[in-house]
Structure formats: C-alpha cells, structure tokens
C-alpha positions in Angstrom: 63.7 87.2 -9.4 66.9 86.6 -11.8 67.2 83.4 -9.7 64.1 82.3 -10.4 64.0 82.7 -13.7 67.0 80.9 -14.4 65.9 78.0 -12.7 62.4 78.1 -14.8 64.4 78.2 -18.1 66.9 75.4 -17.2 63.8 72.9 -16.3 61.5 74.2 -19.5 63.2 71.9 -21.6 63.5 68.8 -19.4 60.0 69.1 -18.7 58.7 70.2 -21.7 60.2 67.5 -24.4 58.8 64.4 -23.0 55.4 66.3 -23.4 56.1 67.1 -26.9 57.6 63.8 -27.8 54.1 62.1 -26.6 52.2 64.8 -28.7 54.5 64.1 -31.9 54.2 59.8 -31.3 50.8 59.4 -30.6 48.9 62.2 -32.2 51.2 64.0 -35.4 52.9 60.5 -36.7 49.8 58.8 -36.9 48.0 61.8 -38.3 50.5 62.3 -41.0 50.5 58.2 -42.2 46.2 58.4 -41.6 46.3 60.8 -44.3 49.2 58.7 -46.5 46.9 55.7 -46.4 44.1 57.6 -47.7 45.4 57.8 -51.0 46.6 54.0 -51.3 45.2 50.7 -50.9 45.6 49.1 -47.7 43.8 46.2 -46.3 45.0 47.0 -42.6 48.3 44.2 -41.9 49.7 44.9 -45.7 49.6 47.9 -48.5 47.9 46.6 -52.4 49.2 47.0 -55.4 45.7 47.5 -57.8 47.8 47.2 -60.9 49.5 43.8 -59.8 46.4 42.4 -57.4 48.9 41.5 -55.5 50.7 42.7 -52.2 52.8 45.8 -53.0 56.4 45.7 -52.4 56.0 49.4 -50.8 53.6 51.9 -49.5 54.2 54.0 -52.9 52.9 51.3 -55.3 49.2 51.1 -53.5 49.2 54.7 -54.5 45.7 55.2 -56.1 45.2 59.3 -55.9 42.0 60.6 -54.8 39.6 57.5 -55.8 39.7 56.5 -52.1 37.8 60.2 -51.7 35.5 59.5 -54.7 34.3 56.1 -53.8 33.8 57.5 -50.1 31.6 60.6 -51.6 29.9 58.1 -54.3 29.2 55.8 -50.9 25.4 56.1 -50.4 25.8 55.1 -46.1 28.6 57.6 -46.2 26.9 60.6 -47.7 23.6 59.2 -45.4 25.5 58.9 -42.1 27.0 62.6 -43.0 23.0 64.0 -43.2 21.7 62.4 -40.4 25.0 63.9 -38.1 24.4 67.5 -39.5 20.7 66.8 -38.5 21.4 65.5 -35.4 24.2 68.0 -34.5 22.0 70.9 -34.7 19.5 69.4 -32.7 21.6 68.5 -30.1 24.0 72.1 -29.8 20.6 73.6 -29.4 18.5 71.4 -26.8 22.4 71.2 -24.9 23.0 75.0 -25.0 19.2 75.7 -23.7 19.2 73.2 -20.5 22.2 73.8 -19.6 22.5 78.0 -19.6 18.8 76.9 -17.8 20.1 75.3 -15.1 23.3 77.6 -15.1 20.3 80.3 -14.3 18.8 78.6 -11.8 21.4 77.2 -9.7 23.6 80.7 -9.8 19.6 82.3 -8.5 20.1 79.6 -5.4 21.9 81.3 -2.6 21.7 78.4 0.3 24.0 75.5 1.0 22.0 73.6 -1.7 23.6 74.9 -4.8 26.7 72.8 -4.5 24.6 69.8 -4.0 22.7 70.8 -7.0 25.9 71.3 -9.4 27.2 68.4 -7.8 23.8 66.4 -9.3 23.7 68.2 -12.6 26.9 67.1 -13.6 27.1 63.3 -12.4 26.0 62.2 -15.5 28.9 63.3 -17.6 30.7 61.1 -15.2 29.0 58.2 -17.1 30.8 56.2 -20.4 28.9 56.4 -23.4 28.7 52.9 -24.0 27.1 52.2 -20.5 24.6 54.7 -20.9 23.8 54.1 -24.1 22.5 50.6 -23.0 20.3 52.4 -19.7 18.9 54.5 -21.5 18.1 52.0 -24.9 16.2 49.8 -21.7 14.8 53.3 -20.6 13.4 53.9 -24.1 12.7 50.2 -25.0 10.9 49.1 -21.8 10.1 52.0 -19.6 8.9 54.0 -22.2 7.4 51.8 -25.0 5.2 48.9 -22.4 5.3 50.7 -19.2 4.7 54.9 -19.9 2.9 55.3 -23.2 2.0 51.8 -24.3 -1.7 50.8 -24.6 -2.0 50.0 -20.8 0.4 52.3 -19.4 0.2 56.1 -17.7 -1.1 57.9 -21.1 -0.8 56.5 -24.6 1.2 58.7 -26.6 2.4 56.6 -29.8 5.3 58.9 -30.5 7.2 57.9 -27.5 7.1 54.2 -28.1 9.9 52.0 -30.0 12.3 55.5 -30.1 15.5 53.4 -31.0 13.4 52.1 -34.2 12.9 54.9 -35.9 15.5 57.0 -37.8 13.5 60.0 -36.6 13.0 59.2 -33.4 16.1 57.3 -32.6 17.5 60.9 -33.7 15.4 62.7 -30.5 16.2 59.5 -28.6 20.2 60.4 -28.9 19.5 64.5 -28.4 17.6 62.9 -25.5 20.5 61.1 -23.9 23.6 63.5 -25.0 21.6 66.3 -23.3 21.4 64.5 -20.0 24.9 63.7 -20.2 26.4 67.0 -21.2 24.2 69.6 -19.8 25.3 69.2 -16.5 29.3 69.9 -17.7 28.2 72.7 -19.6 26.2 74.2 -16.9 29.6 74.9 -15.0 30.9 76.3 -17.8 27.9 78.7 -18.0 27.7 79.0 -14.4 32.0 80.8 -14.3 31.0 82.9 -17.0 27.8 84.5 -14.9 30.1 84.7 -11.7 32.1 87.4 -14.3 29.3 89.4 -14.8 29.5 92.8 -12.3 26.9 93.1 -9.9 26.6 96.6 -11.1 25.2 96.1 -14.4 22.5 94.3 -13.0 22.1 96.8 -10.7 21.9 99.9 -13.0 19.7 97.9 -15.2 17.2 97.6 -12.2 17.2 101.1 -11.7 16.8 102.2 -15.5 13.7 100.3 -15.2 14.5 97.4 -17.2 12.2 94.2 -17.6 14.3 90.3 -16.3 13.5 89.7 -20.1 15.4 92.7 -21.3 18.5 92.6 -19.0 18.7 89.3 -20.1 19.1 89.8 -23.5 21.4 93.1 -23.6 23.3 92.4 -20.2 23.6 88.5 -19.8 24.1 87.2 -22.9 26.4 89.6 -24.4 28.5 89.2 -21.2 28.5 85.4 -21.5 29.7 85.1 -25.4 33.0 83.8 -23.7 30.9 80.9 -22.4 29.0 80.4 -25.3 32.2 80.3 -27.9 33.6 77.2 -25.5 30.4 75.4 -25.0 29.4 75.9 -28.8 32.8 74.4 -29.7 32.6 71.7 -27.2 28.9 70.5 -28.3 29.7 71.2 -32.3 32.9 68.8 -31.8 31.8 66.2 -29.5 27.8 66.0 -31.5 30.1 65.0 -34.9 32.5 62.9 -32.7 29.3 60.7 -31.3 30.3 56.9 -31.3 29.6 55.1 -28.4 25.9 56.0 -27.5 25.1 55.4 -31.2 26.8 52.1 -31.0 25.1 51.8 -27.9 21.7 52.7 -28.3 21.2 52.0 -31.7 24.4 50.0 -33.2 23.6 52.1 -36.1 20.4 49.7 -37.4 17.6 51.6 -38.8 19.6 54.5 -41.0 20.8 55.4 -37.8 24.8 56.0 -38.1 26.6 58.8 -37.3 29.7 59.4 -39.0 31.9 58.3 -37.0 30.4 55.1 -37.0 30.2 54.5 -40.3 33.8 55.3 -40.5 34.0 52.4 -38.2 32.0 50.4 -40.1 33.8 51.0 -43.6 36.0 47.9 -43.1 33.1 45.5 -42.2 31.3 46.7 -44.6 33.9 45.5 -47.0 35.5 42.6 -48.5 38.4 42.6 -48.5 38.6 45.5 -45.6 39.0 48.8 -47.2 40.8 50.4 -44.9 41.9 53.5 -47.7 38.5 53.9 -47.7 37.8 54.4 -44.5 41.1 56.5 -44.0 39.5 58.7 -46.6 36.4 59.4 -45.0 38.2 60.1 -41.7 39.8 62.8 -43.3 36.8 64.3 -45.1 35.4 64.2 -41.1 38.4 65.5 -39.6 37.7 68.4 -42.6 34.3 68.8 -41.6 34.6 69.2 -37.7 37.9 71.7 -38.1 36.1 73.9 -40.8 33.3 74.3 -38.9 34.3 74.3 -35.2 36.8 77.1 -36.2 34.4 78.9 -38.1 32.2 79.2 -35.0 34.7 79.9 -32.7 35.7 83.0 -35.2 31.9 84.1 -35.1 31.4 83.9 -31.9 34.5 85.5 -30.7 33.8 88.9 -32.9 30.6 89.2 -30.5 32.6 88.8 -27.4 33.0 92.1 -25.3 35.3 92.8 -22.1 33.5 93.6 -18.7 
C-alpha cells in the first residue's frame, strides 16, 4: 500500500502540470487580458489612444474606465438580444427538462432488449453540430412546414406554423423547437442514472400504503432525482445563454432574433472602426450573467437534494 502510494505521489506532478499549464494558457491568460481589454480601446490588431486618436504607444493609454460598459448597456441590440435570451432561456430549460425526464420515464418503464436501442435513438441528435442542424431544420421550418404541412394546400392550414424563422415570436418557438430535439436525448441519460438510484423499496412501500402513480411521483421520484435535476438545470441554464450556432444557423439573427452571444459576435461588424472594447465589455456582463445565475440555481437546487 506504502508502495503504491509513493508511486501515485511521484507521477501527480508529472502528470498533473501539463494539465494545468493548458488550463492557465488557453483559458485563465486570455480571461484575465478579455477583461483588461474591456476597459480600453482596442480595434482588434492595435490598442487606441481616445485622447490622441491615434495608435497608443501601450495598452495603459487606451484605458477609458467603465464607458465600454456604459455604451454596451446604453446599446439598444444589446439590451434587446439580452431580453429575447432570458425569454428564450426559460422556454427552452422548461420544454428540455419536461421531454427529457418524459422519455427518461418511459424508456427506464421498457424492460426488453429495446431500451438500449431507444436511448441509443434519443440521444443521436446531440451528436449533431449546431450549425448543420440549424440549416435542416430552417429547410424543415421553411419548406416542410410553411408550403408542404400547413400552407394553403397542404395537410391542415394552421397559419401559426408557417414562416417560423420570420417572426421574433416564432423564430423564438422555432429555436426551443430545435434545442429540445437536440438536447433532450443527452439529458434523458442523465435522468435515466438518477432513476436507476432510486430503491426498489420505496416504490414498493409506496404501492402498499396505497399510493396513487401521481402521488409517488411527486413525493418519491422527484425528491429522489433533485441530483439529476441540479446537473441538467445547470447544463440547459448555461448552454440556452451560450446559444450561437443554431441562431446563426437558423435565423443569422434577422428579425430581432439574436441571442447574446451573437450579438457579442456581431459588436465588431456592427461597428466602424471594430469596437472590439465594446464587445469585450458585453462578454463580461454575459459571462456575469450565466455565473450569477447558474450558481444561484445550482445552490437552490442542491438545498432540496436528499440522500437515499
């Protein structure tokens, strides 16, 4: 045992710094000089000097404070594209969370050979890129469902359904729509290990009290799976503020349709010169965002979890 453990703390270090010097390069370095840049003036290949108007000798003379942050907040696409993600976000964690703790149900109730031909299905789709599906389903929405489902002379008219990527409304539906049938199937598994945890017996004692499938739902299955539910809430919170490449995709952000993240994109096109302070600045106020409120819902949601 001594042996062993000597061997494990000689090789920690070998092992472990190459890890850590790829974590500090790529992700705290460029973290650190994302937020630097959002209090100066930088056009992207050079740093401004505003006092000057002209290229600053250093970094430290494109210092400009906060007005990076107030010209992001007094930006009416950024303060837009902020709405229309909170919208969209909790539309989307709910629709995700509901099909896929469905089909968690269902294929956990499937005891033949079929059920790991059935998770297998569900979660294909999450195999998928964003960009590529974004474009199947903007055909699915444009064609299949505006001429050939609900158009004048297809199955059934139903107006709603038809031109769903050129509406702000329905283009919000249209994304829900798509994420859904992306994610649920991921989420499902996640679901699907925390109802393996659940004891037999519960169910079992619940059965013999009496209770209704409704009730033991409700005060067996769900307080049981509030493990699940803080990692898929987290997952969906994060990844429905992180949406890029299906908006980009299905939309390309046309009809007060961007998201956040792509109007951070956008920031520097939107520009001229490229305002690339500006757009570090509303990264920031993102990042801000998605931390303060995937960590406040992990903190809620863990006080309800309870031990089996």
């Amino acid at each position: 045992m001594k042996r062993s453990l000597s061997i494990y703390q000689r090789w920690f270090w070998p092992f472990v710094i190459p890890a850590l010097a790829l974590f500090v390069f790529v992700v705290v370095i460029p973290f650190v000089v994302g937020i630097f840049d959002s209090f100066v003036v930088w056009r992207g290949t050079y740093y401004f000097n505003p006092l000057t108007r002209t290229r600053a000798a250093s970094p430290f003379e494109a210092f400009v404070g906060f007005a990076n942050y107030k010209a992001a907040f007094a930006d009416r696409r950024f303060i837009s594209a902020l709405w229309y993600t909170v919208r969209y976000t909790l539309v989307a964690v709910a629709a995700i969370n509901i099909v896929s703790l469905c089909l968690a149900l269902l294929v956990t109730k499937i005891t033949s050979r079929l059920a790991g031909l059935f998770r297998t299905v569900f979660f294909l789709p999450n195999m998928l890129g964003g960009l590529a599906l974004g474009y199947i389903f903007q055909f699915v929405f444009q064609i299949i469902f505006t001429d050939l489902l609900f158009g004048p002379e297809g199955l059934i008219h139903i107006e709603a359904l038809r031109y769903m990527t050129q509406d702000s409304t329905k283009a919000l539906f249209a994304m829900v729509m798509l994420s859904t049938w992306q994610s649920a199937g991921y989420m499902m598994l996640i679901y699907v290990a925390g109802l393996n945890t659940i004891p037999v017996d519960f169910y079992e004692a619940a059965s013999i009290d009496g209770s209704s499938a409704w009730h033991t739902f409700w005060k067996i299955t769900i307080p049981m799976l509030m493990p699940s539910f803080t990692v898929v809430f987290f997952m969906t919170l994060s990844g429905s503020f992180k949406l890029l490449d299906q908006n980009v995709a299905l939309t390309n952000g046309d009809f007060n349709t961007r998201m956040l993240a792509f109007q951070i994109l956008q920031t520097v096109r939107d520009t001229n010169p490229p305002d690339y302070g500006k757009g570090q600045a509303q990264a920031v106020i993102f990042f801000i965002i998605v931390a303060a409120i995937s960590l406040t819902q992990v903190y809620l949601t863990k006080k309800k979890e309870i031990e089996a």
